[in-house]
C-alpha positions as CSV (number, residue, x, y, z in Angstrom):
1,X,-9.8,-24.8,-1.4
2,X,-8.6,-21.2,0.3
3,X,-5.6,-21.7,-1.0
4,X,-6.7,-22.7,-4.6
5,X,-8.8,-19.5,-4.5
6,X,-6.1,-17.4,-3.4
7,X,-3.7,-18.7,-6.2
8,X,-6.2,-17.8,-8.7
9,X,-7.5,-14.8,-8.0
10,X,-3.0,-13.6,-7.1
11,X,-2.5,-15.5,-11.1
12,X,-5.1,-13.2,-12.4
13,X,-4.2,-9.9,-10.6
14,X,-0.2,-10.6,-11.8
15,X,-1.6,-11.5,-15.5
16,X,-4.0,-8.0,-15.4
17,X,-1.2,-5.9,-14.1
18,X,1.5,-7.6,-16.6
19,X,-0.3,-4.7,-19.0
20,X,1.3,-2.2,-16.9
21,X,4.7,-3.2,-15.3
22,X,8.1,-2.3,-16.8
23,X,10.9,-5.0,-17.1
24,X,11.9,-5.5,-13.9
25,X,8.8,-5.4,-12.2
26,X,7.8,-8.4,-14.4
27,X,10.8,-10.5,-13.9
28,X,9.9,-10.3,-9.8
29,X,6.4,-11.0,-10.6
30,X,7.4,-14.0,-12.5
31,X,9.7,-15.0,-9.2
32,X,6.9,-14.4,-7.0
33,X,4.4,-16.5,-9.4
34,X,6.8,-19.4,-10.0
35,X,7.3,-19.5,-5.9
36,X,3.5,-19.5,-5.4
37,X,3.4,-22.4,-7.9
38,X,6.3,-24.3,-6.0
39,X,4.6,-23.7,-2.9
40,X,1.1,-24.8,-4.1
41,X,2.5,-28.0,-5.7
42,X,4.3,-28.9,-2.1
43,X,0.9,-28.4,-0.5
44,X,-0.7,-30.7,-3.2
45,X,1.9,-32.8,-2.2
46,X,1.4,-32.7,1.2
47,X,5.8,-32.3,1.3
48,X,7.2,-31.9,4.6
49,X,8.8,-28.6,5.6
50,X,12.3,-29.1,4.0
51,X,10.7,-30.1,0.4
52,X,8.5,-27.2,0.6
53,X,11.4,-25.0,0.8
54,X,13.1,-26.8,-1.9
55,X,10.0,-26.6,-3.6
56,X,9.0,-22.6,-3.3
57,X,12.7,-21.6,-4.3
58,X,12.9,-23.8,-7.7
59,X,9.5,-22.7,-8.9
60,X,10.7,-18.9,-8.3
61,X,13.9,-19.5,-10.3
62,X,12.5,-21.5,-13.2
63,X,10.3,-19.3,-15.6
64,X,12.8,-16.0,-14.8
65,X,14.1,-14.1,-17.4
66,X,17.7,-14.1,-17.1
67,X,18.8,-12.5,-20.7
68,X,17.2,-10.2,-23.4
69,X,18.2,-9.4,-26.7
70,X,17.1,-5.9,-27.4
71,X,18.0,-6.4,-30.9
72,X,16.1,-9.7,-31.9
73,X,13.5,-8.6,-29.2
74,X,14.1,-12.6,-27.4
75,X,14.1,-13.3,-24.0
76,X,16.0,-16.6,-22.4
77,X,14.1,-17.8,-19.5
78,X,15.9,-20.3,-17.5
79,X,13.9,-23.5,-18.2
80,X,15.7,-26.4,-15.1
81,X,18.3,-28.6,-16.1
82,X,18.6,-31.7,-18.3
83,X,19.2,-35.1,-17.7
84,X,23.3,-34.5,-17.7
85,X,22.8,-31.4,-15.2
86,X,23.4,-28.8,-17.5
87,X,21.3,-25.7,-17.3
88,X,18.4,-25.2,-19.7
89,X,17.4,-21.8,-21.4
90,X,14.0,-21.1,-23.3
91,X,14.3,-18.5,-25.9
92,X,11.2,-16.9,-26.9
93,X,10.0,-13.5,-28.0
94,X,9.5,-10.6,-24.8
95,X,6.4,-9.9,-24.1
96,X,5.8,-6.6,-25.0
C-alpha cells in the first residue's frame, strides 16, 4: 500500500509541476514516470530481480518523446513495437 501511495502522490506532483517545466525537463519526467510505472507493475507482479530490471527500463523508454515538429506543433512518442518488431511512434499534439 506504501508503495501505491508513493506512486500517487510522485504521479500527482510530476502532473502539477508539468505547468511549469520546459521541454526537456518533461521528457525526463516522462522517463522517470514510465520507470516508476515499470517498476510498480514488476512489484504487482511479484517479478524476480532480472524482470524487474527489464521491466523499469521499458516503461522509462515507452511514453518518451523522441521527435517534435515545431511547425505542426506534434510530438512522436515512442509507443513499443508491433507484432513484426518494428518500432512504433504515437503522434500527437505537444503539450503546451
Amino acid at each position: 500500500m506504501y508503495k501505491v501511495m508513493t506512486a500517487a502522490v510522485l504521479a500527482g506532483t510530476m502532473t502539477f509541476a508539468g505547468c511549469t517545466m520546459n521541454e526537456q525537463e518533461r521528457m525526463i519526467a516522462g522517463g522517470l514516470v514510465g520507470a516508476g510505472a515499470g517498476l510498480l507493475t514488476a512489484s504487482a507482479f511479484q517479478a524476480n530481480s532480472n524482470w524487474t530490471i527489464v521491466s523499469v527500463l521499458a516503461g522509462a523508454a515507452v511514453g518518451t518523446m523522441v521527435a517534435r515538429n515545431a511547425q505542426t506543433n506534434e510530438c512522436a512518442y515512442y509507443a513499443g513495437t508491433d507484432a513484426q518488431g518494428r518500432d512504433r511512434y504515437d503522434v500527437r499534439p505537444c503539450p503546451r
